[in-house]
C-alpha positions in Angstrom: 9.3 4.6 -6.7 5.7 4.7 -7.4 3.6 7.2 -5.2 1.1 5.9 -2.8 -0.3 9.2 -1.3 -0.2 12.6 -2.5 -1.7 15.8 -0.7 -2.4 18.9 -2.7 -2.7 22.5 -1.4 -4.4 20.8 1.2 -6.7 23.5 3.6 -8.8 22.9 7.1 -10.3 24.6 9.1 -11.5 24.9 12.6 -15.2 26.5 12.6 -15.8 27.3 16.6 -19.5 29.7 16.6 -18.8 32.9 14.3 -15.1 32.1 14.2 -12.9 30.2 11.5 -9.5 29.1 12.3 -7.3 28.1 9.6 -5.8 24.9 11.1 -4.0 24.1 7.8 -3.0 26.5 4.8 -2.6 24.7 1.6 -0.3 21.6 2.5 1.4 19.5 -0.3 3.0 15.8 0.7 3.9 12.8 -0.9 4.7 9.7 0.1 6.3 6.6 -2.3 5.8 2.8 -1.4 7.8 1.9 1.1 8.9 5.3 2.5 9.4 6.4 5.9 8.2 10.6 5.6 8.4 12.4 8.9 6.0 15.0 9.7 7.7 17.4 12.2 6.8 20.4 14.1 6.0 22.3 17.6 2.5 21.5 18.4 0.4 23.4 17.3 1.3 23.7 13.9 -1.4 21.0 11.7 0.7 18.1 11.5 -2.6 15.9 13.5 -4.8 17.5 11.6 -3.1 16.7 8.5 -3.3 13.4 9.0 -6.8 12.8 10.4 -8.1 14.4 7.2 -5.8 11.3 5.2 -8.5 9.2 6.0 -11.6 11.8 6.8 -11.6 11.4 10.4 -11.5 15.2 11.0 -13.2 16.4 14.5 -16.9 17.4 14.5 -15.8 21.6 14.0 -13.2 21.2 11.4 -14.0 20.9 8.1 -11.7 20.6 4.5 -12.0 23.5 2.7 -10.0 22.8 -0.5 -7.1 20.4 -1.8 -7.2 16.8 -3.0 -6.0 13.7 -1.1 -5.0 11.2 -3.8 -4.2 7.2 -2.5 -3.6 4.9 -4.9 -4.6 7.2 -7.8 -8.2 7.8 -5.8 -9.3 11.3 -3.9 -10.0 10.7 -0.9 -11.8 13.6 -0.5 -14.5 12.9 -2.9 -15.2 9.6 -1.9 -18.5 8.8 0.1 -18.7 6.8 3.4 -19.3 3.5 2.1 -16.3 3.4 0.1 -14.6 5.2 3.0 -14.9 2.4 5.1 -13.5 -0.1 2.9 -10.2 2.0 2.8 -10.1 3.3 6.8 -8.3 0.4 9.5 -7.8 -1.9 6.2 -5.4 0.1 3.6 -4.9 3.4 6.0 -4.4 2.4 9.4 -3.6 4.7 12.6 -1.6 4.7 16.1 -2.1 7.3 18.4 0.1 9.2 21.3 -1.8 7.4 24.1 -2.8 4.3 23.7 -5.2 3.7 26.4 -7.6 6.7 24.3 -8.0 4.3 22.0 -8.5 1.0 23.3 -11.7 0.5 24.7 -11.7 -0.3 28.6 -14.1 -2.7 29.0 -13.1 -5.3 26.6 -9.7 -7.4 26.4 -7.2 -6.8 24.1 -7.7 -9.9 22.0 -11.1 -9.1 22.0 -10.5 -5.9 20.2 -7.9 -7.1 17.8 -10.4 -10.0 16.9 -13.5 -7.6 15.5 -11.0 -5.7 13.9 -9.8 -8.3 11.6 -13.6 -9.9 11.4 -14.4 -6.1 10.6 -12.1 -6.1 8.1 -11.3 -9.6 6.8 -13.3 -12.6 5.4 -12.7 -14.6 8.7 -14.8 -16.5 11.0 -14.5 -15.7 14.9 -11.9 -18.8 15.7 -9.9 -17.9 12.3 -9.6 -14.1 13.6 -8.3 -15.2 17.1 -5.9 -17.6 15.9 -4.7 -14.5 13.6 -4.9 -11.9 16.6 -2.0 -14.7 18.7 -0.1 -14.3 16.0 0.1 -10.1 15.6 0.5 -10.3 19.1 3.9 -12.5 18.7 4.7 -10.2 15.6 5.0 -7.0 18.0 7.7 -8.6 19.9 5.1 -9.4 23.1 6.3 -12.5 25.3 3.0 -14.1 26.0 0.4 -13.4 23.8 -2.3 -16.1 24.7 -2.3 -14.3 28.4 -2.0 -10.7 27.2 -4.8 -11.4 24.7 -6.9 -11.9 28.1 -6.0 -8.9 29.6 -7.6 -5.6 29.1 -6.2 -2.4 29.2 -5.7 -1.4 32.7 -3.5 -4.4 33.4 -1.4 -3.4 30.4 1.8 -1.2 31.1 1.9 2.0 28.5 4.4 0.1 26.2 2.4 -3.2 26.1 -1.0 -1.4 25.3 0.8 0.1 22.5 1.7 -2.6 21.0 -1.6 -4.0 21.5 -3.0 -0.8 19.2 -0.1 -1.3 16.6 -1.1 -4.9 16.4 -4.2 -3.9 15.7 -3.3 -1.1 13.7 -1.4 -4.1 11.3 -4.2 -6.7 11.4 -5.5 -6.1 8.0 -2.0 -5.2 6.7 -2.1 -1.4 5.4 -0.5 0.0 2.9 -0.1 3.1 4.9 0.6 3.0 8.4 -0.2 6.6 10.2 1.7 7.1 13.3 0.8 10.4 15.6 3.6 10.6 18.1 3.1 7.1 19.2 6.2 7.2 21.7 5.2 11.1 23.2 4.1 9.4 26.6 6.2 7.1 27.1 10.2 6.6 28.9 12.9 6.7 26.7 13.8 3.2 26.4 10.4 2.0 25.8 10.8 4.9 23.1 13.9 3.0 21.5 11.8 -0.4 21.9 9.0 1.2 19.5 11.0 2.8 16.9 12.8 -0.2 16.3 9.6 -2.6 16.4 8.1 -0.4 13.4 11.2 -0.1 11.5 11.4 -4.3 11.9 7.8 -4.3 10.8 7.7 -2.0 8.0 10.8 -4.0 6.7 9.0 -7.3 7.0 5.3 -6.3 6.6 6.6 -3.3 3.5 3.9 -0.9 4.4 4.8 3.2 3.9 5.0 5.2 7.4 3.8 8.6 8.1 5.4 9.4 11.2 4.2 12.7 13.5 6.6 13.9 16.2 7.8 17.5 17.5 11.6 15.5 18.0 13.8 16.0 15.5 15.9 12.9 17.1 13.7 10.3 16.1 13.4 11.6 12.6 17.0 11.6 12.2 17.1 7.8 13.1 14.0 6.3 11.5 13.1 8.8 8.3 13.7 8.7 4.2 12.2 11.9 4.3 11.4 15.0 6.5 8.7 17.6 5.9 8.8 20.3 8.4 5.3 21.6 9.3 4.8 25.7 11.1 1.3 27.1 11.8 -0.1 25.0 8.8 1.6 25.1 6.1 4.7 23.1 4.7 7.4 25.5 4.9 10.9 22.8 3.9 11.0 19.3 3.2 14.1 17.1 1.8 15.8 13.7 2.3 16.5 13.4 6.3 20.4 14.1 5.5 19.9 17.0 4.2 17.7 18.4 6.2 20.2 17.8 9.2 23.3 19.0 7.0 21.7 22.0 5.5 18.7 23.4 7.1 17.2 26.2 5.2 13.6 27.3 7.1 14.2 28.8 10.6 12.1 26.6 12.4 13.7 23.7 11.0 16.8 25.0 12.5 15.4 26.0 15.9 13.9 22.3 16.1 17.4 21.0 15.3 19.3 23.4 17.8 16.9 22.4 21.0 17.2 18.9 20.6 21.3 19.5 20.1 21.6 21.6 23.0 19.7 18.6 25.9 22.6 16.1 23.7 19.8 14.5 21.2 21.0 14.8 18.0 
C-alpha cells in the first residue's frame, strides 16, 4: 500500500517564559491509503500534539523543533502558509473531543458547513447548500433540512458531532484526523460514532488517524496501533498483535485497565 503520511523523528516543544518542555521526543508514524492507525496513550503523553503539528496548527507556545512531516511525498513542515491552506480542511481534515469548541455558536449548522465547502470548493452559495443537505444525510442524521437550521445549542452532543464530521468530510480528505471524538459522550452514542466512520471511511476511502486513551475502541476499529508515553513512540504493530503479544509496559497496563472494568 502506498504511504500517504509519514512522521520522522518528529520533536515539539512547549516554550512557557524561561522554560522548555519537551511535549514530543522524536516520533516516527506512518500511515498507508486507506488505513485505520490508532494513536493510543494516557493523556498526557503527545498523542494531540502530534497531530496538530500534521497540519501546523500547533498552539501559540509550542513550537517544532526538528523532524519532517511528509503527505503525499511533500514536507509539511517546510511549506509556507499559502500552500498550507490549500492542504488544511481540504486534504487533512480534523474532529475534535467536544464538538461544541469547535462549532461556532452564533451561526447554524448549515451555515457553517456551507463556507466550508465555498472555502474550499469551486461552488456558488446555492451549489454549497444543496451539497451541505446532502453530508448531513451521509452522517446518518434524520432530518437534515431542519438540523441545517439549527445551531449548536439546540443540537444534542452526538448530533453536533456529526455536524463537525460532516464538515470535517465536505471537501473529501484524504486524511481524516480524529482526537477522541467520542471522549464526552455515553457509550451508545460512542458505538453510533465508531461505526458512522468506519461506514464512511469504507464509502468515502479516506485514511484515519484515530487519538484515544481506550484501548477498546482500538481493538474494534484499527489496522494499526501505535502506542504513545511521555512523547515518544515506544511499540507499534498490527491491532492483533498488539492485543496478543504486548511488548512495552504501558501497552500492557492500557490493555489490563480496560480488561479488568470488562472492555476488552
Amino acid at each position: 500500500m502506498d504511504k500517504l503520511l509519514e512522521i520522522k523523528n518528529l520533536k515539539v516543544s512547549f516554550y512557557l517564559d524561561n522554560k522548555t518542555l519537551a511535549a514530543v521526543k522524536g516520533a516516527n508514524l506512518e500511515i498507508t491509503n486507506g488505513q485505520v492507525l490508532v494513536l493510543a496513550g494516557e493523556s498526557g503523553s503527545g498523542k494531540t500534539i502530534t497531530a496538530l503539528s500534521i497540519a501546523k496548527i500547533l498552539p501559540v507556545n509550542a513550537r517544532v523543533d526538528d523532524g519532517e512531516i511528509i503527505f503525499e511525498g511533500r514536507d509539511i513542515l517546510k511549506m509556507d502558509e499559502k500552500s498550507l491552506s490549500k492542504i488544511r480542511g481540504k486534504e487533512i481534515a480534523y474532529i475534535f473531543q467536544e464538538p461544541t469548541a469547535y462549532l461556532n455558536p452564533v451561526y447554524t449548522i448549515g451555515n457553517q458547513i456551507t463556507e466550508a465547502i465555498i472555502l474550499h470548493q469551486d461552488k456558488n452559495k446555492k451549489e454549497a447548500a444543496k451539497e451541505t443537505l446532502e453530508l448531513l444525510g451521509r452522517v446518518r442524521i434524520q432530518d437534515p433540512e431542519r438540523v441545517s437550521l439549527d445551531y449548536p445549542h439546540q443540537l444534542s452532543g452526538g448530533m453536533n458531532q456529526r455536524a463537525l464530521i460532516a464538515m470535517a468530510l465536505a471537501c473529501k480528505p484524504k486524511l481524516l484526523i480524529a482526537d477522541e471524538p467520542t471522549t464526552s459522550l455515553d457509550v451508545t452514542i460512542e458505538a453510533e460514532i465508531l461505526k458512522l466512520l468506519m461506514e464512511l471511511k469504507k464509502e468515502l476511502k479516506f485514511s484515519l488517524l484515530f487519538i484515544t486513551h481506550n484501548l477498546s475502541i482500538a481493538k474494534k476499529i484499527a489496522d494499526k496501533v501505535s502506542i504513545m508515553y511521555k512523547g515518544e513512540i515506544v511499540e507499534e504493530g498490527a491491532c492483533e498483535s498488539i492485543f496478543s503479544s504486548p511488548r512495552h509496559f504501558h501497552t500492557k497496563e492500557l490493555i489490563n485497565a480496560y480488561q479488568k472494568i470488562g472492555k476488552i
